[in-house]
N, C-alpha and C positions, 0 to 999 in steps of 0.2 A: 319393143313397140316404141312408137316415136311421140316425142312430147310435139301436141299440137301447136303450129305456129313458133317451133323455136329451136326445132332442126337438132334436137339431141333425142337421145334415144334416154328413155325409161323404164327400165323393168322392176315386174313383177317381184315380191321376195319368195315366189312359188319357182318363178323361172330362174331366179338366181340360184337357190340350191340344186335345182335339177344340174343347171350351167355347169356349177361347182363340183356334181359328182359327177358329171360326163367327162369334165379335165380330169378330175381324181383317177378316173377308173384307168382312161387311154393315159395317165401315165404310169400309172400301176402297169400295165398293158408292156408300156413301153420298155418300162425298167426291166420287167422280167425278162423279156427280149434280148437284152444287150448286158446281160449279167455276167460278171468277171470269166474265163475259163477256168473251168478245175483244173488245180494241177495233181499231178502226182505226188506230190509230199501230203495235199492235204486229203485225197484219196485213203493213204498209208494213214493216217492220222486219225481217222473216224472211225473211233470205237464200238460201232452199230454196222460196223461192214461188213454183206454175207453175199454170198453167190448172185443171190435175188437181188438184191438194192444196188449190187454192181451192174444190172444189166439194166436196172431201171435209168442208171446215168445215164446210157448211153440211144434210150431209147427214139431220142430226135436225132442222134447222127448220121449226115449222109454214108453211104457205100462208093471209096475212089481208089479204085486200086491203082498202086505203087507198087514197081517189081522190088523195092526195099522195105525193108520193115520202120516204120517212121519212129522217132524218137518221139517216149512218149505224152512230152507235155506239148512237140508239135501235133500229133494226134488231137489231144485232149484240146487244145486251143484251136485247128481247126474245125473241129467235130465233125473231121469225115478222114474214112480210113478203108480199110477192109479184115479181113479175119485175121492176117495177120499181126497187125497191129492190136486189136482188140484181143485176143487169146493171150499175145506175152505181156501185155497190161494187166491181164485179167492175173497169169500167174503170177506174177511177179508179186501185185497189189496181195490177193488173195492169200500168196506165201508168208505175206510181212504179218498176218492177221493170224495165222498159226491155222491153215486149212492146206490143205493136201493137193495141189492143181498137176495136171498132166499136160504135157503141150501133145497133141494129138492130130497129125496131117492125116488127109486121106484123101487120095490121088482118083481121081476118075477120067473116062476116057476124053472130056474138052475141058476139065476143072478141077483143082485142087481146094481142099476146103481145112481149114485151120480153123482146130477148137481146145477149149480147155477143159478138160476131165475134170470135178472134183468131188474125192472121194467122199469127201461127208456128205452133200449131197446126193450122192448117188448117178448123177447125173453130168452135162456138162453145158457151160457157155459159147454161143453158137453166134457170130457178129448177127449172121443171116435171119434168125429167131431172139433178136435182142428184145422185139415189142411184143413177142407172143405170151402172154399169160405173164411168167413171174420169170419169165427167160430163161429160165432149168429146160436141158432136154433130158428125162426122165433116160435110162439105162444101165444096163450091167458094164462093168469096168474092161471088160475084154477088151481087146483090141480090134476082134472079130466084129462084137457086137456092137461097138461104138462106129464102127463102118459103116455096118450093117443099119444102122437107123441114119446118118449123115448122109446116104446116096438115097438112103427113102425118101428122103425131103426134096431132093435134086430128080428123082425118080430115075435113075442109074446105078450102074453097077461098079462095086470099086476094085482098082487094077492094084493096090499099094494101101498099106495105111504104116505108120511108124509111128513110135513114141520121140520125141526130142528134146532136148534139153535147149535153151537160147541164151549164152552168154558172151558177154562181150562183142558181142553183133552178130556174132556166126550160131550158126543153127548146128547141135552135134547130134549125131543119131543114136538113142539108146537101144532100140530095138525095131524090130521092122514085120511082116509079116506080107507074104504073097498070096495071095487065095488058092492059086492052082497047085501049089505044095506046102502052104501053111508053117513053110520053116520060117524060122527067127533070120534075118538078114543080118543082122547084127552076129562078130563074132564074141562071146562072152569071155573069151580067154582074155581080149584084147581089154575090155573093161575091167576086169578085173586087175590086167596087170596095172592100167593110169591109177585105179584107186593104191593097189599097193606104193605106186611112186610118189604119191600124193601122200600116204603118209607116211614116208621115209625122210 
């Protein structure tokens, strides 16, 4: 309000405090907004990390897909990605914490979908279901059945699904499955022998 006759403004000590906590809040507001990105080390670092609270990180990140898998503190610092990026984060993180992740592709006929299985849970991390309830998609560890609920959601049928491993940038195939004869694509002799070379 303005001081009669002297051209300065006067207020209130009602309107001052309101004042004070409309700055306070929009900057509360503000900070939250532009808060540092998580990296990956301190991801690995938190003692309280489980399936669930990993996908709650991720719950504001855009969907951009990249025909590469981004590295993951560019992920984590742009917060936008796609599956997968989010699944070999998800294993990698989830591995360092002593939990059981599965990289798990599943081919369909206009989309592939990258998820991460983990055993304790039961269930697996899904980029696409990051915001849905506690971000668990509830199922059995099959390979069948993890398909089989991933193209539910897409409402399609799936042509491929494979287990993979992701290190050092390249993606290796552990095992693979066809629906129309249900054989392993993968051959096991061949696994077998890199482990035995590995430990010679």
């Amino acid at each position: 309000m303005l001081g009669i006759g002297t051209g300065t403004s006067v207020a209130k000590p009602g309107v001052l405090n309101a004042t004070r906590i409309v700055i306070q809040s929009c900057f509360f507001l503000f900070a939250g907004t532009t808060a540092h990105a998580l990296t990956v080390a301190e991801l690995a670092k938190d003692a309280s990390l489980t399936p669930r609270t990993f996908a709650h990180h991720f719950a504001n990140f855009r969907f951009r897909f990249d025909p590469k898998v981004q590295q993951p503190d560019a992920f984590l610092s742009a917060r936008a990605g796609d599956c997968d990026d989010y699944a070999i984060l998800a294993a990698r993180v989830l591995k360092s914490r002593g939990f059981t992740p599965r990289l798990i592709s599943v081919r369909m006929p206009h989309e592939v979908d990258v998820v991460c299985y983990v055993e304790e849970v039961e269930g697996y991390l899904d980029f696409n279901e990051r915001k849905s309830g506690d971000g668990i998609v509830r199922c059995a560890n099959s390979l069948e059945t993890i398909a089989a609920k991933v193209t539910g959601s897409f409402d399609a049928e799936w042509e491929y699904v494979c287990e993979f491993v992701y290190r050092d940038g390249v993606k290796r195939l552990v095992r693979g499955v066809n629906p129309k004869n249900r054989e392993a694509s993968a051959k096991p002799s061949n696994r077998n022998q890199s482990q035995k070379a590995a430990r010679s």
